[in-house]
Every structure is written in C-alpha cells, then in structure tokens.
C-alpha positions in Angstrom: 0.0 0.0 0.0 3.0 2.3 0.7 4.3 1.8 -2.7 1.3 3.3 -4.6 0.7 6.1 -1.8 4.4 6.9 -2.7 3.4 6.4 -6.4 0.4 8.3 -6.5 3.1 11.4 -5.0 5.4 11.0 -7.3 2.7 11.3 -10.0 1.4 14.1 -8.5 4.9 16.2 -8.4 5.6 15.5 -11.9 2.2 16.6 -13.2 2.7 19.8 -11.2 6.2 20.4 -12.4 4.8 19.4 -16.3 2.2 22.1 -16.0 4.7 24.5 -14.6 7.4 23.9 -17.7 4.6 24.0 -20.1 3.3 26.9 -19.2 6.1 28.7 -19.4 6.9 27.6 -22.7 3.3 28.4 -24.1 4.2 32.0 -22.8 7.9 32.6 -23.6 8.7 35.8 -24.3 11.6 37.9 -26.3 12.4 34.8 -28.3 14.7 35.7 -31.4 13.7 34.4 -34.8 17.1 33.1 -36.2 20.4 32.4 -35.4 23.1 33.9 -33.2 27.0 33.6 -34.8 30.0 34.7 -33.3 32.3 36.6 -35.7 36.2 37.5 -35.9 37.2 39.5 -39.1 39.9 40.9 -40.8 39.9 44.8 -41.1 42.0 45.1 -44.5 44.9 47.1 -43.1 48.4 45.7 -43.9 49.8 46.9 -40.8 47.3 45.5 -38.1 47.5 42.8 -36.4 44.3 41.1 -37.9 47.0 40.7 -40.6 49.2 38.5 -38.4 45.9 36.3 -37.6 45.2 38.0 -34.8 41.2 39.1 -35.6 39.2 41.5 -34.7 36.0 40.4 -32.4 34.2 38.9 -31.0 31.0 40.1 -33.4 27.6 39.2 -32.6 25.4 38.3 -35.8 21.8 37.6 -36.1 21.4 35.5 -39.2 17.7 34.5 -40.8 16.0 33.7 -43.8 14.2 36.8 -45.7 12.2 36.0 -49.0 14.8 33.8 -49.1 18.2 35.0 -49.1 20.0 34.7 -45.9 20.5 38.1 -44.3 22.8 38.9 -41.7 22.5 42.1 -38.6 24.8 43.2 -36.2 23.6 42.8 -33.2 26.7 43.7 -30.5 25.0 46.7 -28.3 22.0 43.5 -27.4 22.1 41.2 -24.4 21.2 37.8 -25.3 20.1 35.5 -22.3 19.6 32.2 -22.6 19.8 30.7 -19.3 16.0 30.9 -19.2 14.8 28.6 -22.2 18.2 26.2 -21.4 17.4 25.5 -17.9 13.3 24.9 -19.1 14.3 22.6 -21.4 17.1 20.4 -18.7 13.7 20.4 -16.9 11.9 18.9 -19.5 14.2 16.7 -19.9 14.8 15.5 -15.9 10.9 15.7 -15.9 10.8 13.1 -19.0 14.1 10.8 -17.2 11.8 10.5 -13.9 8.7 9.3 -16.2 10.8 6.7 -17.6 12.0 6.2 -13.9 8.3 5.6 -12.8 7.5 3.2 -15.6 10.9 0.9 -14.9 10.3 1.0 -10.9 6.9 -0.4 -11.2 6.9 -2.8 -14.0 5.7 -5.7 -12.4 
C-alpha cells in the first residue's frame, strides 16, 4: 500500500512540475527568430595585427531567412540570455528521465 501512496506522490509532483514547464513555454517571451554567430574579421589594413591572424572580435550576428536570401545584422549593443529557455528545457528533460523512472520501478 506504501508503494502506490508513494506512487500516487510522485505522480502528482511531476504533473505539477509538467504544468509548470509547459506553461512557461506556451508564454515565452523575447524569443529571437534566427540564429546567433560569433564573428572575428579581418579589417583590411596591412599593418594590423588582424593581418598577423590576430582578428578583430568577438561580433555578434543575427542571421535568418528573408524572402529567401540569408541576411545577416549586427547585433553587439544587445544582451542575449539564454539561461531561461536552457534550464526549461534540462527540466523537461529531468521531468521526461523520472517518467521513464516511474515506468521501470513499477513494471511488475
């Protein structure tokens, strides 16, 4: 009888943690349509030392699709954060591992 009391519990957490990720993810919020690259150039001067190897940058990029031709934008002077989605989707992902969990502990 313990067992399914504890199982019932467990259930329980993991719906209310489910509900909790989901909902966040149905109302995310500044989400960037693209991608984010990383750039190092050269600046064309013979006597810089970009001309050694040693680049200029780091240079933020936002690159997407537009009619479509890829077009890129600087995009240094904005923050980008992604802790937020990253650490919504590890708990997705420990959220799916304890499912599994559940199913192996109690297969009869």
């Amino acid at each position: 009888m313990d067992n399914i009391s504890s199982l019932r519990k467990n259930i329980y957490n993991l719906e209310r943690q489910r509900k909790i990720i989901i909902d966040y993810l149905l109302n995310a919020h500044d989400m960037v349509d693209g991608s984010i690259y990383t750039v190092y150039k050269k600046c064309g001067n013979k006597n810089c030392r970009c001309a050694k190897g040693e680049l200029h940058g780091p240079f933020k990029y936002l690159s997407k699709k537009v009619d479509g031709k890829t077009k890129l934008r600087a995009c240094n002077k904005i923050k980008f954060t992604f802790h937020p989605v990253l650490l919504i989707s590890l708990a997705l992902v420990k959220w799916c591992n304890s499912i599994v969990g559940l199913h192996h502990d109690n297969v009869y």
